[in-house]
C-alpha positions in Angstrom: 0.0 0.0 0.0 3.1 2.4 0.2 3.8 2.3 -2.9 0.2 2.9 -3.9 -0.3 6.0 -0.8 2.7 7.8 -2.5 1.2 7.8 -6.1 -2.1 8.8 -4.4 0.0 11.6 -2.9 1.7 12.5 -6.0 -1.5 13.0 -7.5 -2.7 15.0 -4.7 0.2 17.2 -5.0 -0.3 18.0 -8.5 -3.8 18.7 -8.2 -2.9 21.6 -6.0 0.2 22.6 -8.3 -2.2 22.4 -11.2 -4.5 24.7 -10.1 -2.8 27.2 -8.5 -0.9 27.1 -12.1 -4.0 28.1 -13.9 -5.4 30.3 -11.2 -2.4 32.2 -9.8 -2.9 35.1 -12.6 -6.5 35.2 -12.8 -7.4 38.0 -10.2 -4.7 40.0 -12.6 -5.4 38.8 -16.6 -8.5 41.4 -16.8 -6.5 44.8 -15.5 -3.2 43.2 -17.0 -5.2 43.6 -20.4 -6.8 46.8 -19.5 -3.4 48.3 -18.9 -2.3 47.5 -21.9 -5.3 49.7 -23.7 -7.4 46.9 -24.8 -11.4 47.1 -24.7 -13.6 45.5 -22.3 -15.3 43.5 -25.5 -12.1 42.2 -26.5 -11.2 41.5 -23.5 -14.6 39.9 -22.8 -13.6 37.5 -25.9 -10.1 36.9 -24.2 -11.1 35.7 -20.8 -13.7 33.6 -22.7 -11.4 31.7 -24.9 -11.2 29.5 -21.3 -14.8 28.2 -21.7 -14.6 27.7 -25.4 -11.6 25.5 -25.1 -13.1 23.6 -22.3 -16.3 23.3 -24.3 -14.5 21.6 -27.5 -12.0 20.2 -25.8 -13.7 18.0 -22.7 -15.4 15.3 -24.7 -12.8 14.2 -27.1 -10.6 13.7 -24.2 -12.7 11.8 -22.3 -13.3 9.7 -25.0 -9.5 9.3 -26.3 -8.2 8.6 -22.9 -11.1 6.0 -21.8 -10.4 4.6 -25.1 -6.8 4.1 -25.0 -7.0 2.9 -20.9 -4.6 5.6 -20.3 -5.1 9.1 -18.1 -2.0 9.6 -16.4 -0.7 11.0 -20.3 -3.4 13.5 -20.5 -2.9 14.1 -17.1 0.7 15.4 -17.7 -0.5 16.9 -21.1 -3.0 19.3 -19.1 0.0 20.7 -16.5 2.1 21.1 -19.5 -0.2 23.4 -21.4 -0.9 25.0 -18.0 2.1 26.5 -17.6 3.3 26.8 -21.5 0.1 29.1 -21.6 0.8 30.7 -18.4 4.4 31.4 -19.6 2.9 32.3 -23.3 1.0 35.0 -21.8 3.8 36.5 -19.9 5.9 36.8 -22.7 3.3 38.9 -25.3 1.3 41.8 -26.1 -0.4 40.9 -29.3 -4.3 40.3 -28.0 -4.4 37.1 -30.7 -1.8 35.3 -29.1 -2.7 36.0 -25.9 -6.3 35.0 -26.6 -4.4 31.6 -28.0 -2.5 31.3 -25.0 -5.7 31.7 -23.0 -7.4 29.1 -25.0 -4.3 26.6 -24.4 -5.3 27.2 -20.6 -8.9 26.0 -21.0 -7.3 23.0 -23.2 -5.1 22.3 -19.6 -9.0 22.2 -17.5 -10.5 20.1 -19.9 -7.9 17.9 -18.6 -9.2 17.6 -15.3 -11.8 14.5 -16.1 -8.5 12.4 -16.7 -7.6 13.8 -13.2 -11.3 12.6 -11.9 -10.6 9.2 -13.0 -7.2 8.5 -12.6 -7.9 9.7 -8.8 -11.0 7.3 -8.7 -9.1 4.6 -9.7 -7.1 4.3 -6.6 -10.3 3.9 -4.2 -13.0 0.9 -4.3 -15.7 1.7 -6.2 -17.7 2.5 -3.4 -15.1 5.2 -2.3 -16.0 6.8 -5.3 -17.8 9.6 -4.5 -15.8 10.4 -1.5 -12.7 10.5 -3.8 -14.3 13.0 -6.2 -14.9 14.9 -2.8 -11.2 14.7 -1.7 -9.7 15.9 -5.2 -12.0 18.5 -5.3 -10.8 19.8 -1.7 -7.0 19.8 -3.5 -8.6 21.8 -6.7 -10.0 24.4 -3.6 -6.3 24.4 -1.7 -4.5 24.8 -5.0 -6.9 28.3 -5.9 -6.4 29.4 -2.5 -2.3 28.6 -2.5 -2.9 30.8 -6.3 -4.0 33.6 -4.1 -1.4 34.4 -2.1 1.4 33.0 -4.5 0.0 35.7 -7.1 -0.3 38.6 -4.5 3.5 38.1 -3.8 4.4 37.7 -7.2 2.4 40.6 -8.3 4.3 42.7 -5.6 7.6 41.6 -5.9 7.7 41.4 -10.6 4.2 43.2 -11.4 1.3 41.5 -13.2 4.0 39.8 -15.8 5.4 38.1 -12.3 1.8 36.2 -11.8 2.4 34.6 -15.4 5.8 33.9 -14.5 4.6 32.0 -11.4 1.9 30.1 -13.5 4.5 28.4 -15.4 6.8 27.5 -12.4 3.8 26.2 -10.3 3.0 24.3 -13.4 6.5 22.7 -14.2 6.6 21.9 -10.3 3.3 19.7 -11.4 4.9 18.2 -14.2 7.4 16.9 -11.7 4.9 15.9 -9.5 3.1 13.8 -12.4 5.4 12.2 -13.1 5.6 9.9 -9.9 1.7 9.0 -10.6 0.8 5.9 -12.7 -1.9 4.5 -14.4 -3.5 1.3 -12.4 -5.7 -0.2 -14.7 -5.9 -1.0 -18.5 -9.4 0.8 -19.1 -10.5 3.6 -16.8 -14.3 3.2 -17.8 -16.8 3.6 -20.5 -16.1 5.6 -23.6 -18.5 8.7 -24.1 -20.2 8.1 -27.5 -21.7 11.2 -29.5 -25.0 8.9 -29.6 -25.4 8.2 -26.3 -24.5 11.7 -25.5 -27.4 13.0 -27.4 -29.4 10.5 -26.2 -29.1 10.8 -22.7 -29.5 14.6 -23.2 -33.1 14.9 -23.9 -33.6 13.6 -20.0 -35.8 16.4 -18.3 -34.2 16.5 -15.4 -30.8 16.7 -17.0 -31.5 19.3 -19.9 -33.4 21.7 -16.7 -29.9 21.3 -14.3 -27.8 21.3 -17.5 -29.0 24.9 -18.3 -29.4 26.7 -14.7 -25.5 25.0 -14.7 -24.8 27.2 -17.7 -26.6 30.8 -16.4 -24.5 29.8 -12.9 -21.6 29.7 -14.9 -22.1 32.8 -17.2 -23.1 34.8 -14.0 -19.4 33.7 -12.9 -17.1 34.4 -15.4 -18.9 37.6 -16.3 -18.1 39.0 -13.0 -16.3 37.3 -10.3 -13.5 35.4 -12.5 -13.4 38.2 -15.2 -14.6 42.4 -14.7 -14.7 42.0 -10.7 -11.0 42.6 -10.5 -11.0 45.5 -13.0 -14.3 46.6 -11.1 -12.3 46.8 -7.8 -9.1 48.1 -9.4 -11.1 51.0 -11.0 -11.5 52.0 -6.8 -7.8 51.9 -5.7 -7.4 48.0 -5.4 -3.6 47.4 -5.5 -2.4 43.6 -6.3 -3.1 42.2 -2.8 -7.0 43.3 -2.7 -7.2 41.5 -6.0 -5.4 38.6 -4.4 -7.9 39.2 -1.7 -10.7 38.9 -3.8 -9.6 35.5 -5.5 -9.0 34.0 -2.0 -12.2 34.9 -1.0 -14.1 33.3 -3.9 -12.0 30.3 -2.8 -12.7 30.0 0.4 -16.0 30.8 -0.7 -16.1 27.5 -2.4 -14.7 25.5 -0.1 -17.5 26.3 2.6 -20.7 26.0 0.2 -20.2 22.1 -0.1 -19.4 22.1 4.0 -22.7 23.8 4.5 -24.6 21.5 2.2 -23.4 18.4 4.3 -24.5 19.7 7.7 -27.6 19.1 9.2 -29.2 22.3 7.8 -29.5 21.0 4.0 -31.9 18.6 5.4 -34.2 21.1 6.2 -33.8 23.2 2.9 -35.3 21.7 -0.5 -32.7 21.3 -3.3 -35.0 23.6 -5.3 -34.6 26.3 -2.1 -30.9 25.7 -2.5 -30.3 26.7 -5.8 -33.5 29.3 -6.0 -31.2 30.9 -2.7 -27.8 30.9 -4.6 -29.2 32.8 -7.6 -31.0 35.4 -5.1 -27.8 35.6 -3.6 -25.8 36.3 -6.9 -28.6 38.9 -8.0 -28.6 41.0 -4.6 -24.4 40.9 -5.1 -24.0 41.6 -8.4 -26.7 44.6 -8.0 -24.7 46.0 -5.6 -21.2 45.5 -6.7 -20.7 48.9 -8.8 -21.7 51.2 -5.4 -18.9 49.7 -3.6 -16.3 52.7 -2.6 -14.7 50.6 0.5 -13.0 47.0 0.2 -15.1 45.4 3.2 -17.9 45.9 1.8 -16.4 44.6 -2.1 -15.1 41.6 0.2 -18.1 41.0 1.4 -20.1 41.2 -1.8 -17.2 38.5 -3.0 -18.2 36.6 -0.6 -21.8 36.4 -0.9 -21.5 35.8 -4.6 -19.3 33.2 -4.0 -21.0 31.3 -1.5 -24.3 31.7 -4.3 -22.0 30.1 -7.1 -20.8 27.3 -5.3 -23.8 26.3 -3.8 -25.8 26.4 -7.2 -23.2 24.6 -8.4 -22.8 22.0 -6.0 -26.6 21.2 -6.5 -27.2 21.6 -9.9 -24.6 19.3 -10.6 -26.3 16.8 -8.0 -29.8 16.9 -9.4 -28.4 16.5 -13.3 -27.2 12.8 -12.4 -30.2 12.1 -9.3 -32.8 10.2 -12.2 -30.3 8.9 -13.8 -29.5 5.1 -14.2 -26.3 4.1 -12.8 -24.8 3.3 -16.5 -25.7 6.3 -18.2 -24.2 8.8 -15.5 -20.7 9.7 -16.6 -22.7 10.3 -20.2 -24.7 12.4 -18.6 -22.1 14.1 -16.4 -20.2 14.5 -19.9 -23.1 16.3 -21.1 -23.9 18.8 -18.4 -20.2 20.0 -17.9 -20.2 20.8 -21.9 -23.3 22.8 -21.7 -22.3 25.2 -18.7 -18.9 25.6 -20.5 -21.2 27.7 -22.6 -21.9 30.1 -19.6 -18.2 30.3 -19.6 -17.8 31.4 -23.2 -21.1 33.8 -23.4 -20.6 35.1 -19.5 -17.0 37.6 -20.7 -18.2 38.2 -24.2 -21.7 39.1 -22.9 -20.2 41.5 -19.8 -17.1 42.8 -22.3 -20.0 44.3 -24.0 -21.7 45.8 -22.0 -19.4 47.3 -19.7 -18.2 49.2 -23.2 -21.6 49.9 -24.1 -23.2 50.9 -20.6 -20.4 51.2 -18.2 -20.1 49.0 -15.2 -22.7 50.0 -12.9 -25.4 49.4 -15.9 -23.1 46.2 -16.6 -23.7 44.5 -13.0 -27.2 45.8 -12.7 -28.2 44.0 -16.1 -26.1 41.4 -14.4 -28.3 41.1 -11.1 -31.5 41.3 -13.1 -30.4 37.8 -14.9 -29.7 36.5 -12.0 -33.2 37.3 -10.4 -35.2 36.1 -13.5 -32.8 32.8 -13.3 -34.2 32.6 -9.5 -37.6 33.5 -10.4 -37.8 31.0 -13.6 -36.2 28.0 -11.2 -38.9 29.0 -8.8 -41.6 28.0 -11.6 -40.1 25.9 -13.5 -39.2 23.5 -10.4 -42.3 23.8 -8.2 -43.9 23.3 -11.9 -42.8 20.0 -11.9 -43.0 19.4 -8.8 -46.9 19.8 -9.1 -47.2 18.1 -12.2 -45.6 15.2 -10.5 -47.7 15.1 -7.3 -51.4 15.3 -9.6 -49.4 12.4 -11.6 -48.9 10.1 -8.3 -52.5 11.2 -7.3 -54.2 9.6 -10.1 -52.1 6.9 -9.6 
């Protein structure tokens, strides 16, 4: 079992490495580009060649590395474009190859079901869901190690020093990768285009599939993207925007806690994500009157409590009906729709900060996220009626 623990730990290890690699310059890429006199439309279309990558790139390689048995190689291919684009970045000024670069760091996150299953495969299958749980605790650490790494890198070299660090943290990863292996000939079942389609026309998966999407559009809009210009445009220096990133971190790591205490048994999944969407409307609304960082921090942290417990949810319900063999299809599915709230969220927000400004921006913002709430609200307890007059009759 030695053996075994230390590959486990080597994976661990470059989980965190990983994403602090990808996330140690993101509180800095949106005034970074700013400074350099580009517009918040194009750099709407920057920040959202993430999403677009991860929405091409995240089925083929499921299906190429469940084909082939292996994930420890795509594993090690992820890290490696994490810091070549991190180091890509850091080197130019042209907006197309830093929009390439950008795009080779969603090609590194689409990497991350080959981290899911490699990990998996080291527990019983029963374990499985409490794996998935751990390596998602390392994804957490590794954003909120980013934090700090990029507020002292930022300090010490400027916003090129956060790119800088990107690559470092993600050749220390590389390292790390190498001491994992592969422990079994085929990691699971190949995602067919079919099936994919198939499995997509389930209700319950198409309604958590799209709320998923508007969860993630709402967060790349704002908190991941025009936040940290937002903040920087009232005296934020490198360590508020640091600050900020932490936050949303830490943020994250409590919404799942929350959910597994005693108080989610009170609460309705429905209430849940109805909550987080109220919560991302009142923040948003509010974000553009900020003029002190307490109350910017707290605003951070609201949203980010909102995102991550929408998330958390939605992604629950999108599997709950369905049958035990036709999950990872289904999971395949609903992370390549809300990669589309990742590529719409910038381009949508680059516009209309040039267009509006930023408080109309965030307001327009706030109002999607309060028609998201209100449409859950009916389009849930919809259901939920139609399904108790169904069992009546019955």
């Amino acid at each position: 079992m030695g053996a075994d623990r230390r590959k486990l730990w080597a994976l661990q290890g470059t989980t965190v490495l990983f994403w602090a690699s990808l996330y140690v310059y993101v509180p800095y890429l949106s005034p970074y580009l700013s400074s350099l006199g580009m517009s918040a439309s194009l750099i709407g279309y920057i920040s959202s060649a993430y999403g677009a990558a991860m929405l091409v790139a995240r089925i083929p390689i499921g299906v190429i590395a469940d084909r082939l048995g292996k994930q420890k190689c795509f594993v090690l291919l992820g890290v490696l474009c994490a810091a070549l684009s991190a180091v890509g970045m850091q080197l130019s000024e042209n907006p197309v190859t830093i929009l390439l670069f950008r795009f080779l760091s969603g090609i590194a996150a689409a990497a991350w079901v080959s981290f899911v299953t490699l990990y998996s495969s080291y527990f019983q299958r029963e374990q499985t869901t409490q794996a998935v749980a751990s390596l998602n605790m390392y994804a957490s650490l590794g954003r909120v190690a980013a934090a700090g790494i990029g507020a002292l890198s930022a300090t010490a070299f400027g916003f090129r020093g956060v790119f800088l660090s990107g690559g470092v943290l993600g050749v220390t990863a590389l390292l790390a990768g190498g001491f994992t292996r592969d422990l079994s000939e085929k990691s699971g079942e190949s995602i067919q285009i079919t099936r994919l389609l198939q499995v997509g026309k389930e209700k319950c998966l198409l309604f958590a599939s799209l709320f998923g999407a508007l969860n993630q559009m709402i967060a790349y809009a704002t908190t991941y993207t025009f936040t940290n210009t937002l903040a920087q445009r009232i005296g934020a220096g490198r360590m508020e925007l640091a600050a900020l990133q932490a936050i949303t971190s830490v943020a994250g790591i409590l919404a799942p806690l929350l959910l597994s205490t005693r108080l989610s048994r009170y609460l309705s999944e429905h209430f849940i994500v109805t909550l987080s969407f109220a919560m991302l409307a009142v923040s948003q609304i509010l974000f553009p009157f900020c003029r002190g960082f307490l109350a910017l921090y707290a605003l951070q942290f609201l949203s980010g409590i909102g995102l991550g417990l929408g998330m958390v949810v939605l992604m629950a319900l999108s599997i709950r009906d369905i049958s035990e063999e036709r999950r990872s299809t289904a999971m395949g599915y609903y992370q390549a729709v809300y990669s589309l709230g990742l590529v719409l969220g910038p381009v949508i927000m680059g516009y209309l900060v040039q267009y509006l400004g930023y408080t109309a921006a965030y307001i327009v913002i706030g109002l999607i996220s309060a028609a998201a709430a209100l449409c859950y609200i009916v389009c849930a307890y919809g259901k939920l009626n139609r399904a108790n007059r169904k069992k009546k009759r019955l």
